[in-house]
mmCIF file of the N, C-alpha and C atoms, coordinates in Angstrom:
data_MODEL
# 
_entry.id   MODEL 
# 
loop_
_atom_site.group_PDB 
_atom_site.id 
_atom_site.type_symbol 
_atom_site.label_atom_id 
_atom_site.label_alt_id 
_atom_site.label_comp_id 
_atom_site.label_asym_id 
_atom_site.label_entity_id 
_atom_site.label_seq_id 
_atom_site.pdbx_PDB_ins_code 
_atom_site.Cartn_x 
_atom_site.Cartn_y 
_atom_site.Cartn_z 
_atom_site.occupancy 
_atom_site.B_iso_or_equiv 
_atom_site.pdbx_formal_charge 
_atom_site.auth_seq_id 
_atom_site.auth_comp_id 
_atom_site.auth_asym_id 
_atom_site.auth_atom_id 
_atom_site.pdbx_PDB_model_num 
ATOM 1   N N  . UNK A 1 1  ? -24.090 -20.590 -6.029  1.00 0.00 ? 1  UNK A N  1 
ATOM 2   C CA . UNK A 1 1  ? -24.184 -19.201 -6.422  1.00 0.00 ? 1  UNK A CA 1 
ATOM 3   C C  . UNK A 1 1  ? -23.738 -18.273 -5.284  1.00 0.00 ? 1  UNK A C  1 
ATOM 4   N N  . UNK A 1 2  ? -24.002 -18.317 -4.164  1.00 0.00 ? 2  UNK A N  1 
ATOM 5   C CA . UNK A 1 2  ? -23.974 -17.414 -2.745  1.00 0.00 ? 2  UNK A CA 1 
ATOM 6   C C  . UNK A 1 2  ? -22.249 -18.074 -2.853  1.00 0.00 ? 2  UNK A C  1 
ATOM 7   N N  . UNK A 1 3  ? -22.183 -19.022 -2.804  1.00 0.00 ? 3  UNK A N  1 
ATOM 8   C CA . UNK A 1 3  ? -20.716 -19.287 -2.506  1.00 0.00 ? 3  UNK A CA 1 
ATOM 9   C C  . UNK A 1 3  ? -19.623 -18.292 -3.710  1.00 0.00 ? 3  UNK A C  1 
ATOM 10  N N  . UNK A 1 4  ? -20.342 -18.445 -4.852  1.00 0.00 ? 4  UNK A N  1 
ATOM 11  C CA . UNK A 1 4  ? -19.231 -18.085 -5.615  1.00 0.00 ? 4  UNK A CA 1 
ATOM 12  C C  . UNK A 1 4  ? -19.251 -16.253 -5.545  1.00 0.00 ? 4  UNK A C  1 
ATOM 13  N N  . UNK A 1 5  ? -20.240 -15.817 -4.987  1.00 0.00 ? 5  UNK A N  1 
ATOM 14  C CA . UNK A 1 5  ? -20.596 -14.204 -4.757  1.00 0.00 ? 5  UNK A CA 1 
ATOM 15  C C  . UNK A 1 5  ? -19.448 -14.027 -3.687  1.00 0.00 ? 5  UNK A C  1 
ATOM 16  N N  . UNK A 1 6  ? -19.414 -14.907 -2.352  1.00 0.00 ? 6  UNK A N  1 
ATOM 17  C CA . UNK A 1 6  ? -18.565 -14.820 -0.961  1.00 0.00 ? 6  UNK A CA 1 
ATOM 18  C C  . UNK A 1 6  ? -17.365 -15.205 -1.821  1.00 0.00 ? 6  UNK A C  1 
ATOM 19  N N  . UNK A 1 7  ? -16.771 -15.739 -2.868  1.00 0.00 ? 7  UNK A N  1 
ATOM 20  C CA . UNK A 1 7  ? -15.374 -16.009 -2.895  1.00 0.00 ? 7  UNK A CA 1 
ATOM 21  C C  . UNK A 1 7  ? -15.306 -14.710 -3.713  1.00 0.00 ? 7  UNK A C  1 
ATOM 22  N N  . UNK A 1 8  ? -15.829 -14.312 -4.979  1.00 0.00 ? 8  UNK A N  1 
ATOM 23  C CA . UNK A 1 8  ? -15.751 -12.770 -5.311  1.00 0.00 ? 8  UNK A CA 1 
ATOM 24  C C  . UNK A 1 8  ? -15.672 -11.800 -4.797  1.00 0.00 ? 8  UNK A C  1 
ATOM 25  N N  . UNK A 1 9  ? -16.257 -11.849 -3.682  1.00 0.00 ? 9  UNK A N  1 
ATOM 26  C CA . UNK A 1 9  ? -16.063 -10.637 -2.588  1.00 0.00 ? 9  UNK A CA 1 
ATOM 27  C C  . UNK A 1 9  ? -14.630 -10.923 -2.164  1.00 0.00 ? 9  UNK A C  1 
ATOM 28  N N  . UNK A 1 10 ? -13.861 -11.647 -1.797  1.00 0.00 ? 10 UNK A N  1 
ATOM 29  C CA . UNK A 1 10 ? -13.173 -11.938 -1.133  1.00 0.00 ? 10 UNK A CA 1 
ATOM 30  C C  . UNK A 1 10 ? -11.790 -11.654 -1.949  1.00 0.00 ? 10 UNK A C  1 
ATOM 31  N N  . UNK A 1 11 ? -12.101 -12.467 -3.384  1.00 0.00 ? 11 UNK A N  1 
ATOM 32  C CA . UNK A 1 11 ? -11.016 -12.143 -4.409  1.00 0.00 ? 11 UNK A CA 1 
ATOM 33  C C  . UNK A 1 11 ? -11.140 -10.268 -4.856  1.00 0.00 ? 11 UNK A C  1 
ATOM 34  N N  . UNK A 1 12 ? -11.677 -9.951  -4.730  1.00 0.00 ? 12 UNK A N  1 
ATOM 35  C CA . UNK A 1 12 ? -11.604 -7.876  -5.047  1.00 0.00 ? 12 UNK A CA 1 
ATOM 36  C C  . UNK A 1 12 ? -11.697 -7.666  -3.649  1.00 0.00 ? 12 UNK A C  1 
ATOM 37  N N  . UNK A 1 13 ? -11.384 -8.275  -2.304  1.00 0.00 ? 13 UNK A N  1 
ATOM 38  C CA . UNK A 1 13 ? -10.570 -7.608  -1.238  1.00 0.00 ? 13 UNK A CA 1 
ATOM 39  C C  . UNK A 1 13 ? -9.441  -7.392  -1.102  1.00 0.00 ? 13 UNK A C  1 
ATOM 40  N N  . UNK A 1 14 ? -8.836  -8.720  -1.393  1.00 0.00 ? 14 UNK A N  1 
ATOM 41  C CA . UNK A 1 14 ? -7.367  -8.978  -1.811  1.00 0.00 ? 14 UNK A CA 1 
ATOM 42  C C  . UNK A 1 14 ? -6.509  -8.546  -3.036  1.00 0.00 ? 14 UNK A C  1 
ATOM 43  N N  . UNK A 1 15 ? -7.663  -7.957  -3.767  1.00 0.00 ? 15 UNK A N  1 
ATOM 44  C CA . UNK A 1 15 ? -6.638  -7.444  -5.399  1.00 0.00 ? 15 UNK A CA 1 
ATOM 45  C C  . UNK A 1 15 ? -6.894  -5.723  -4.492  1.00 0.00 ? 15 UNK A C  1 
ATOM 46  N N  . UNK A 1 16 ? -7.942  -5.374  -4.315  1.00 0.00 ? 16 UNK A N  1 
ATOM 47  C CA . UNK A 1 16 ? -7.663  -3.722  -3.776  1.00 0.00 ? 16 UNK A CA 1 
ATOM 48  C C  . UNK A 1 16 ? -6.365  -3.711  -2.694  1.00 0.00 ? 16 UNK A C  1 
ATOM 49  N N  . UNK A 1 17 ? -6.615  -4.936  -1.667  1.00 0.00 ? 17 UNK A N  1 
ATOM 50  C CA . UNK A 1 17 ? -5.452  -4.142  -0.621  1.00 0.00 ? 17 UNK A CA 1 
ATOM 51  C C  . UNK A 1 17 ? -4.131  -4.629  -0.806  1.00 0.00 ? 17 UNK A C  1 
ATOM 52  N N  . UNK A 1 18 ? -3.799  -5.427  -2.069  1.00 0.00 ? 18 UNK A N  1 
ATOM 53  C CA . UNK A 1 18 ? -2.913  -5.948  -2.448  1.00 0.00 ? 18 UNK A CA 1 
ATOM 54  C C  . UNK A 1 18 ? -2.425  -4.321  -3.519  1.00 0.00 ? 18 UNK A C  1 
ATOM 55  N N  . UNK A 1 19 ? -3.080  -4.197  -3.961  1.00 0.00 ? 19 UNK A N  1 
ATOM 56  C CA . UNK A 1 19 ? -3.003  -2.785  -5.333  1.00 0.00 ? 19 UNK A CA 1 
ATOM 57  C C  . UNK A 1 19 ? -3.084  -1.704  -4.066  1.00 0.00 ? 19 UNK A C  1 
ATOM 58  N N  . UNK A 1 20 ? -3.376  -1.279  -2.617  1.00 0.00 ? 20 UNK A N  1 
ATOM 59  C CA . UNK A 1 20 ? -3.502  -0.012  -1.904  1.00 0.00 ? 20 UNK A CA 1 
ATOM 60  C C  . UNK A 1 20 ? -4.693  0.547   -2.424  1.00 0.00 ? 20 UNK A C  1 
ATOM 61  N N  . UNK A 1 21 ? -5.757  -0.141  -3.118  1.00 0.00 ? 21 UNK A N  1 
ATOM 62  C CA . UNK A 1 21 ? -7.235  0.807   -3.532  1.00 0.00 ? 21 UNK A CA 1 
ATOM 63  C C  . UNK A 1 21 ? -7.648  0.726   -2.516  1.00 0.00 ? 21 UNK A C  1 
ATOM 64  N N  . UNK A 1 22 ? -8.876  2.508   -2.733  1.00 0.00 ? 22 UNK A N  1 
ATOM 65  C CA . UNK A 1 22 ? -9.743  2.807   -1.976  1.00 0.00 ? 22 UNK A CA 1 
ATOM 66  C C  . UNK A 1 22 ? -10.736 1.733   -1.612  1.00 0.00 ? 22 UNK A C  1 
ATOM 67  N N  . UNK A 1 23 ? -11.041 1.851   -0.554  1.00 0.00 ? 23 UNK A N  1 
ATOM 68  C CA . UNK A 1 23 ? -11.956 0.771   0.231   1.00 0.00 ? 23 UNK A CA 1 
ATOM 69  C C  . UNK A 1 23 ? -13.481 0.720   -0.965  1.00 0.00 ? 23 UNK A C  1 
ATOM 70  N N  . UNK A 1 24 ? -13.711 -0.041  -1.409  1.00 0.00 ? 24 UNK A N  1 
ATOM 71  C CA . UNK A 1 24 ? -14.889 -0.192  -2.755  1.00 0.00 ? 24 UNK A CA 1 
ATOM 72  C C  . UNK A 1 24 ? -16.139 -0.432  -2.364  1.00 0.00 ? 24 UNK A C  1 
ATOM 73  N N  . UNK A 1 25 ? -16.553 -1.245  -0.967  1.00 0.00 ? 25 UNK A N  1 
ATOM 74  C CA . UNK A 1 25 ? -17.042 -1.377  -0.404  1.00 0.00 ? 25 UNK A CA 1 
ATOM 75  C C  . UNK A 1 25 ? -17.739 -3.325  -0.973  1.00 0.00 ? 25 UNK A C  1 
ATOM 76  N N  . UNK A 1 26 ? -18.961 -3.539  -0.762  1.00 0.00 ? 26 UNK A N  1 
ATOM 77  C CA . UNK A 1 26 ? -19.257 -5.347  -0.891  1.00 0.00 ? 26 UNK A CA 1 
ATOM 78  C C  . UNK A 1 26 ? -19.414 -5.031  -2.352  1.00 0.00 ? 26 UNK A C  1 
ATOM 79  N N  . UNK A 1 27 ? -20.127 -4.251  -2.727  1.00 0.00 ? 27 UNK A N  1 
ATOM 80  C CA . UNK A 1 27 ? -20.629 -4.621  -3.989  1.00 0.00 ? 27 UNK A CA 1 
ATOM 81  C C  . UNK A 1 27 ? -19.731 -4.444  -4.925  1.00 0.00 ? 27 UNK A C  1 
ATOM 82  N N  . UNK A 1 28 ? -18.679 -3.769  -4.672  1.00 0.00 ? 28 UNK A N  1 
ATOM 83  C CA . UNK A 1 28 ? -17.630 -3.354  -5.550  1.00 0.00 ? 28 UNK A CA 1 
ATOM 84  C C  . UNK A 1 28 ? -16.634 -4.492  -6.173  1.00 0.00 ? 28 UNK A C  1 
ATOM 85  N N  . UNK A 1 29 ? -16.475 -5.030  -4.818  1.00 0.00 ? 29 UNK A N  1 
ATOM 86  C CA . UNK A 1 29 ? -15.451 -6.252  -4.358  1.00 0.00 ? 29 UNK A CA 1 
ATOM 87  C C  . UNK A 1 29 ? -16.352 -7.281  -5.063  1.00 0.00 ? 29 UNK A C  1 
ATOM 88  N N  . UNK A 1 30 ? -17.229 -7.652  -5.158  1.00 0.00 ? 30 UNK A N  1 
ATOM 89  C CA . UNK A 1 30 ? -17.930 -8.997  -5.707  1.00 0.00 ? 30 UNK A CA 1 
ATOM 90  C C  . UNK A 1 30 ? -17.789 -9.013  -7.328  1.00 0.00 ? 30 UNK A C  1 
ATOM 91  N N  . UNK A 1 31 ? -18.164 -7.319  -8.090  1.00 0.00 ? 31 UNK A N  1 
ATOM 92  C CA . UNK A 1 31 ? -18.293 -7.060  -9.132  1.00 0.00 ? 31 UNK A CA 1 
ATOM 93  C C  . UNK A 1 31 ? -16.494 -7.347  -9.358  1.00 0.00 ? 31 UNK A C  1 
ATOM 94  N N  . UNK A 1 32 ? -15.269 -6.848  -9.047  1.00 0.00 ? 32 UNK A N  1 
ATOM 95  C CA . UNK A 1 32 ? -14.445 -6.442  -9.266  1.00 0.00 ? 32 UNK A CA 1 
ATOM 96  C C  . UNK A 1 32 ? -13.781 -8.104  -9.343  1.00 0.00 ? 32 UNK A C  1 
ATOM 97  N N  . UNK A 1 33 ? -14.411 -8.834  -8.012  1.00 0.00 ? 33 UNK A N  1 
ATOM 98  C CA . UNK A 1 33 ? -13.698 -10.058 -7.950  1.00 0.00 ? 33 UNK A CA 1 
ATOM 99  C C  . UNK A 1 33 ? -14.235 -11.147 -9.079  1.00 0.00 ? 33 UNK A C  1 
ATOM 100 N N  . UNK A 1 34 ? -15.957 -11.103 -9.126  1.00 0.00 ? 34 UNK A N  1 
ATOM 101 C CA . UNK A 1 34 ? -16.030 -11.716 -10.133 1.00 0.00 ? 34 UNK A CA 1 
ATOM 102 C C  . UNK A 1 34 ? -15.146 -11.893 -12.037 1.00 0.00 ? 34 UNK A C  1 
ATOM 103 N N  . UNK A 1 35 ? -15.571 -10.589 -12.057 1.00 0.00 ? 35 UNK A N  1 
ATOM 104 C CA . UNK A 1 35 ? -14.718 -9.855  -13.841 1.00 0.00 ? 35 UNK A CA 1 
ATOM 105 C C  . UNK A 1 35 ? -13.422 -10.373 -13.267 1.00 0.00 ? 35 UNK A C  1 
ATOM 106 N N  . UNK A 1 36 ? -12.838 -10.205 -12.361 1.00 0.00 ? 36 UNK A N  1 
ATOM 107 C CA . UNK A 1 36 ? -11.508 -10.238 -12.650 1.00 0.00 ? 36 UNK A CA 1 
ATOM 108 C C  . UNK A 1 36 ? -11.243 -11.823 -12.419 1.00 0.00 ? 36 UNK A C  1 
ATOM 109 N N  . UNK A 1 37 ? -12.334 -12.618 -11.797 1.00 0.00 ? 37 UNK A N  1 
ATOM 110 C CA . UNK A 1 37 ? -11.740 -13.962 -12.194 1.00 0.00 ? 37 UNK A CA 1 
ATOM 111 C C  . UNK A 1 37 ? -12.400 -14.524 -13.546 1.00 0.00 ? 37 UNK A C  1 
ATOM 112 N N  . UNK A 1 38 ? -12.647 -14.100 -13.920 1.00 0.00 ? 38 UNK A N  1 
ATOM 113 C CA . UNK A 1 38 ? -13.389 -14.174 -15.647 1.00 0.00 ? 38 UNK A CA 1 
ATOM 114 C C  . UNK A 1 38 ? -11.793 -13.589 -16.502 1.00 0.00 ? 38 UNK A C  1 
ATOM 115 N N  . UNK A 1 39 ? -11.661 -12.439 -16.582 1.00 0.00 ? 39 UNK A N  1 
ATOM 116 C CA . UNK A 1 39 ? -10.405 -11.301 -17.295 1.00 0.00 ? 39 UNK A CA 1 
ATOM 117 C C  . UNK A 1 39 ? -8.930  -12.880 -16.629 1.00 0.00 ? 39 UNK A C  1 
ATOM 118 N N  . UNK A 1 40 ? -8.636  -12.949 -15.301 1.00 0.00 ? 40 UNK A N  1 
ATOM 119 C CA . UNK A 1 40 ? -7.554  -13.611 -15.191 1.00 0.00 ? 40 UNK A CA 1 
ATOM 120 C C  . UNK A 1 40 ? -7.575  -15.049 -15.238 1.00 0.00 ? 40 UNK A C  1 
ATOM 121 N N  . UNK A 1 41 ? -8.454  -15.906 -15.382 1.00 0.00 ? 41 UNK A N  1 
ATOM 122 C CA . UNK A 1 41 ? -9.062  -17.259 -15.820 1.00 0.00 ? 41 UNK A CA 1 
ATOM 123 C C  . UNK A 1 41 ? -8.692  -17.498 -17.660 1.00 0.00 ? 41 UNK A C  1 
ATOM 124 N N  . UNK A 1 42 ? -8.827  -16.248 -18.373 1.00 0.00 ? 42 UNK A N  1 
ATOM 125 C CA . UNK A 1 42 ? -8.854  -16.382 -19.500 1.00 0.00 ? 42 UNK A CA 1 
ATOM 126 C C  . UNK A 1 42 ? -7.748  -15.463 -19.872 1.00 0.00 ? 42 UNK A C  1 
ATOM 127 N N  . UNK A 1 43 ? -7.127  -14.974 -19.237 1.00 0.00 ? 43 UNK A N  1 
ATOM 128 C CA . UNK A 1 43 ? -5.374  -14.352 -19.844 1.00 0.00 ? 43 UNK A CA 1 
ATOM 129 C C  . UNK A 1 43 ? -4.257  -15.604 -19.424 1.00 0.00 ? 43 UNK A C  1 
ATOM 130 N N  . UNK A 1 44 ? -4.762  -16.078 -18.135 1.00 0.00 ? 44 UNK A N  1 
ATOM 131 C CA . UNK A 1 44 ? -3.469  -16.775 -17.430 1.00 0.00 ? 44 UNK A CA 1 
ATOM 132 C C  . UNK A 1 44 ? -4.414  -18.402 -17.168 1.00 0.00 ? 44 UNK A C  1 
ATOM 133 N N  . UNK A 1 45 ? -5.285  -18.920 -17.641 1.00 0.00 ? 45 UNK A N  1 
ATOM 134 C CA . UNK A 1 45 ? -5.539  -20.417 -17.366 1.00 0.00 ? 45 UNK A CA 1 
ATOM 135 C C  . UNK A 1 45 ? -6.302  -20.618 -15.851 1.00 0.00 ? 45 UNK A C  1 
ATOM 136 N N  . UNK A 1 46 ? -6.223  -21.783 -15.498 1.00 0.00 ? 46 UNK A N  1 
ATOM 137 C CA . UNK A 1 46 ? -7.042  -22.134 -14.385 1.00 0.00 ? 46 UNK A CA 1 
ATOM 138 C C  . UNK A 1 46 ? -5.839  -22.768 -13.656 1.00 0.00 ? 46 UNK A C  1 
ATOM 139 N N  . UNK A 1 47 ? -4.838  -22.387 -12.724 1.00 0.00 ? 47 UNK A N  1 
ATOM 140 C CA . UNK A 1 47 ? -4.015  -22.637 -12.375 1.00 0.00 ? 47 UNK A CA 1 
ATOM 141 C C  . UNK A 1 47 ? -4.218  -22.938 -10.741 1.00 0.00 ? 47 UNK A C  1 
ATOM 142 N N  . UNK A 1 48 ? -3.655  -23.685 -9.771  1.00 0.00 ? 48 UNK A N  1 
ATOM 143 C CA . UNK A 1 48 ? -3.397  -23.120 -8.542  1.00 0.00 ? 48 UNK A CA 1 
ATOM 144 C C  . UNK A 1 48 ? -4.653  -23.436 -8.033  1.00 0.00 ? 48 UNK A C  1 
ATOM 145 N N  . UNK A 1 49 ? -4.606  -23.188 -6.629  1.00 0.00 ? 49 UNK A N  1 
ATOM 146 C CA . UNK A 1 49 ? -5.702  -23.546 -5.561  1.00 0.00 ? 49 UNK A CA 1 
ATOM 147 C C  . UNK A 1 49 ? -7.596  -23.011 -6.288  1.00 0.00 ? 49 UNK A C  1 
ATOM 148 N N  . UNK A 1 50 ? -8.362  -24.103 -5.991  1.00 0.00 ? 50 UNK A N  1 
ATOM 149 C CA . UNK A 1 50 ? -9.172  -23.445 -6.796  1.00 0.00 ? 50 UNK A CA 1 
ATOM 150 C C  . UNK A 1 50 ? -10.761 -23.132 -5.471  1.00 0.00 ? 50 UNK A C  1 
ATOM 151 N N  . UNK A 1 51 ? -11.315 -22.114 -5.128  1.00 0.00 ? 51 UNK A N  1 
ATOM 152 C CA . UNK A 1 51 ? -12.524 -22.049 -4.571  1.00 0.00 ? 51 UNK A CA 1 
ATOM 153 C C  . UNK A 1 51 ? -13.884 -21.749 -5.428  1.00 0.00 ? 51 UNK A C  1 
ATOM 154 N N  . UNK A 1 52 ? -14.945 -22.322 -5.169  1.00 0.00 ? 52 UNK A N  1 
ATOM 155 C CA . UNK A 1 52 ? -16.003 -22.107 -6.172  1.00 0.00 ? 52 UNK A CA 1 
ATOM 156 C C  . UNK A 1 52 ? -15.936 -21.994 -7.526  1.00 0.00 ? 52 UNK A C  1 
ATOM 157 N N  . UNK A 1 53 ? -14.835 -23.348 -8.132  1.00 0.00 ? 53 UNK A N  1 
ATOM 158 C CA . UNK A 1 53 ? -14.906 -23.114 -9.490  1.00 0.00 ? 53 UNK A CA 1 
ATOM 159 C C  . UNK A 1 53 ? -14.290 -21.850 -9.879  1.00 0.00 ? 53 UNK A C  1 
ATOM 160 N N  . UNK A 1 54 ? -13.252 -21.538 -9.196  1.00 0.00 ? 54 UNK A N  1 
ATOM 161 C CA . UNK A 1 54 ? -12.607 -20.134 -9.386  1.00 0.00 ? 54 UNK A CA 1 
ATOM 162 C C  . UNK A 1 54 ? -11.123 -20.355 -9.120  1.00 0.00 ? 54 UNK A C  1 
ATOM 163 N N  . UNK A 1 55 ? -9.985  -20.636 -9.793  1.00 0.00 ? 55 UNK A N  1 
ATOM 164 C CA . UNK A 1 55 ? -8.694  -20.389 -9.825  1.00 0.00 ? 55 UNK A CA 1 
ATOM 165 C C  . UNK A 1 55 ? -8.043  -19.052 -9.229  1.00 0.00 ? 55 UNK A C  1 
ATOM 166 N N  . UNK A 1 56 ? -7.833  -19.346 -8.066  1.00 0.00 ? 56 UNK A N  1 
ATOM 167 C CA . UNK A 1 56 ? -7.605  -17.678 -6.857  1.00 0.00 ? 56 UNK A CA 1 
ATOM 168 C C  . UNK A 1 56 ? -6.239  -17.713 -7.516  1.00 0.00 ? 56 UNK A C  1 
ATOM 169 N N  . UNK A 1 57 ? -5.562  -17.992 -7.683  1.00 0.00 ? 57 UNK A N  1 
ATOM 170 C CA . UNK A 1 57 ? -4.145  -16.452 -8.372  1.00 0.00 ? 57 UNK A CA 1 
ATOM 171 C C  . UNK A 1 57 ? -4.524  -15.893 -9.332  1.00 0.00 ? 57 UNK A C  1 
ATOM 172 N N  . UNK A 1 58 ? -4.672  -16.489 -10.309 1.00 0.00 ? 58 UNK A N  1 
ATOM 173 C CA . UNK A 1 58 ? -5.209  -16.677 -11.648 1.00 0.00 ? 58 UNK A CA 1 
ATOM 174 C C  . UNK A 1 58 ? -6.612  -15.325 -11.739 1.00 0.00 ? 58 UNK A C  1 
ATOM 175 N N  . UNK A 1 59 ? -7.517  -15.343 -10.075 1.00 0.00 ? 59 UNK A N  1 
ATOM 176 C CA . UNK A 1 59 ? -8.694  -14.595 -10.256 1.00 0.00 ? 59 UNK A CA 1 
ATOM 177 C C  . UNK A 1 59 ? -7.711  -13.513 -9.386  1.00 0.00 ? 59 UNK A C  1 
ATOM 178 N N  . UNK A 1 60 ? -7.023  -13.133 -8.562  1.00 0.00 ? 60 UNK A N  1 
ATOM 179 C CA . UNK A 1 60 ? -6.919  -12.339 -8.352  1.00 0.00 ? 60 UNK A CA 1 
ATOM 180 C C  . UNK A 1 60 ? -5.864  -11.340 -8.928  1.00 0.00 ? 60 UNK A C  1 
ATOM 181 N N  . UNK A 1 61 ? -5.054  -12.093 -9.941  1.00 0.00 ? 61 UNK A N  1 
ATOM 182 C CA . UNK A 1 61 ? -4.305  -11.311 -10.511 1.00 0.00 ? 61 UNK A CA 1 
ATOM 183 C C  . UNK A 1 61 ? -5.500  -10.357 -11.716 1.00 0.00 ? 61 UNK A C  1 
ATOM 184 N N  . UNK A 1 62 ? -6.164  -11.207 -12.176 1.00 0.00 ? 62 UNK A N  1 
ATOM 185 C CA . UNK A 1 62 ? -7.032  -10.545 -12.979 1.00 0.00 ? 62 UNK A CA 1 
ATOM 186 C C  . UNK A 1 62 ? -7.767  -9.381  -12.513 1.00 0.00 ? 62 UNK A C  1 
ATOM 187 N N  . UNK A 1 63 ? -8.062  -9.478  -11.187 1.00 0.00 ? 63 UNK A N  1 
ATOM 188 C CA . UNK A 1 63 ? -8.648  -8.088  -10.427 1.00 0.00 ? 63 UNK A CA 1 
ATOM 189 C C  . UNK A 1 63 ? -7.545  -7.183  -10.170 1.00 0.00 ? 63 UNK A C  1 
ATOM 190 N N  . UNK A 1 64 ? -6.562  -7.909  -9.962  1.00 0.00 ? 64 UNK A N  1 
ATOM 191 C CA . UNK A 1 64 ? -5.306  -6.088  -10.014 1.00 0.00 ? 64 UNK A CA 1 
ATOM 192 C C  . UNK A 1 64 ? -5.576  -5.498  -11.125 1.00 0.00 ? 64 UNK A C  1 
ATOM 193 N N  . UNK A 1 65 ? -5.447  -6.204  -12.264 1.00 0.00 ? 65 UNK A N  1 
ATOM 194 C CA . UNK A 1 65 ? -5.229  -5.623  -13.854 1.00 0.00 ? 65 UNK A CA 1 
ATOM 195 C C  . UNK A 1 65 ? -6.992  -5.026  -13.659 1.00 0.00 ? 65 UNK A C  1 
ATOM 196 N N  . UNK A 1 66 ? -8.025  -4.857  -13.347 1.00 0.00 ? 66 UNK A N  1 
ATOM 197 C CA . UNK A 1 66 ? -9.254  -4.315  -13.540 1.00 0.00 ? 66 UNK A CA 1 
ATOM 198 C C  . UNK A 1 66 ? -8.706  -3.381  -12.488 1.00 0.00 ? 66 UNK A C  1 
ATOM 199 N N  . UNK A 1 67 ? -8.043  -3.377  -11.371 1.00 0.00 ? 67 UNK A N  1 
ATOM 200 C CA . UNK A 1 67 ? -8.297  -2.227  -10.678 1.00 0.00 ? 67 UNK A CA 1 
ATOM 201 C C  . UNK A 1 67 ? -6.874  -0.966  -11.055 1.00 0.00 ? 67 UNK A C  1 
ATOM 202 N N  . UNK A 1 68 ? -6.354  -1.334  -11.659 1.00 0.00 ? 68 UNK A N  1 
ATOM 203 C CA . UNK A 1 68 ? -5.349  -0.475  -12.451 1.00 0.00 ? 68 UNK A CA 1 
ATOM 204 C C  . UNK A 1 68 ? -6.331  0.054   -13.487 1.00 0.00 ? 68 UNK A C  1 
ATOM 205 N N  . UNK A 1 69 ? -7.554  -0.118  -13.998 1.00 0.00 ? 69 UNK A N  1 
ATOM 206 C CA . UNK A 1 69 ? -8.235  0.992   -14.991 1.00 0.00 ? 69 UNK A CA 1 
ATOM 207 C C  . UNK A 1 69 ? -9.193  1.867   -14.152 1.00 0.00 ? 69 UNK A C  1 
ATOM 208 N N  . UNK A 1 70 ? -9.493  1.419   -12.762 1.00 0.00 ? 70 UNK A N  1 
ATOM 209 C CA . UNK A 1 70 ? -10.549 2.094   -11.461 1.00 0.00 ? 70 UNK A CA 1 
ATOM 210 C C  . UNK A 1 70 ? -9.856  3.026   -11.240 1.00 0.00 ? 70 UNK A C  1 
ATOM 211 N N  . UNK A 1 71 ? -10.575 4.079   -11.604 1.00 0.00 ? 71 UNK A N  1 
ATOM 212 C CA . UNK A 1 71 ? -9.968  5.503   -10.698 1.00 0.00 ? 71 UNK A CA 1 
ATOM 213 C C  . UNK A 1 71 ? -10.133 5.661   -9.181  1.00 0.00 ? 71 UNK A C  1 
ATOM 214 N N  . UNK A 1 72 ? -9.654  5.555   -8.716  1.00 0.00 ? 72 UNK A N  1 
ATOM 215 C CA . UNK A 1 72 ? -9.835  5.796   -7.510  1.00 0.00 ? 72 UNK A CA 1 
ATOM 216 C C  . UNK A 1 72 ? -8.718  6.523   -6.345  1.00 0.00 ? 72 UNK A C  1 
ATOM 217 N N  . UNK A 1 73 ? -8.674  7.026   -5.357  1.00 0.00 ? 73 UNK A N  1 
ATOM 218 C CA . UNK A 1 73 ? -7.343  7.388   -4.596  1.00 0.00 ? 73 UNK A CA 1 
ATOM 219 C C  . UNK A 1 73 ? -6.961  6.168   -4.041  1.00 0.00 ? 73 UNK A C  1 
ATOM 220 N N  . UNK A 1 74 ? -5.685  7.127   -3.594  1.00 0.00 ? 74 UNK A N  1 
ATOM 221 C CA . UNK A 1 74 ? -5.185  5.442   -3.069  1.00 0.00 ? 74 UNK A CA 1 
ATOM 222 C C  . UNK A 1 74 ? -5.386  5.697   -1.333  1.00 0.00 ? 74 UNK A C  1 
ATOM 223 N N  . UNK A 1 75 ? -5.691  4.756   -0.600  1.00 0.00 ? 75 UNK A N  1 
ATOM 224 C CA . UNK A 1 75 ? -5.646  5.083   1.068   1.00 0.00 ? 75 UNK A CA 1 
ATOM 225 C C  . UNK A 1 75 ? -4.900  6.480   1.201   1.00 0.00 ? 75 UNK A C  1 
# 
């Protein structure tokens, strides 16, 4: 569980500074990384390197597409 929270955090670090989003802060990034490896797990498959039972392209493409509906500024 703690593991798959630290790879969520990690996957909505890399979809914000990959997308130029505002800094979201931990809780943002965990929420953002989780959904979005849920949203990109189930648009695009379980493909590619996998951490905690989590398909990282696959989860982080899914967090771009969630952070394209986040309002936010950009840096």
């Amino acid at each position: 569980m703690i593991t798959s929270i630290l790879v969520g955090a990690l996957i909505g670090a890399v979809a914000a500074r990959i997308m130029d989003h505002k800094k979201l802060g931990c809780l943002a990034n965990v929420l953002v990384g989780l959904s979005g490896s849920a949203l990109g797990q189930a648009l695009f498959g379980s493909w590619g390197p996998h951490l905690a039972d989590m398909a990282v392209v696959p989860s982080v493409i899914g967090a771009m597409l969630l952070l394209l509906i986040i309002p936010g500024k950009k840096r």
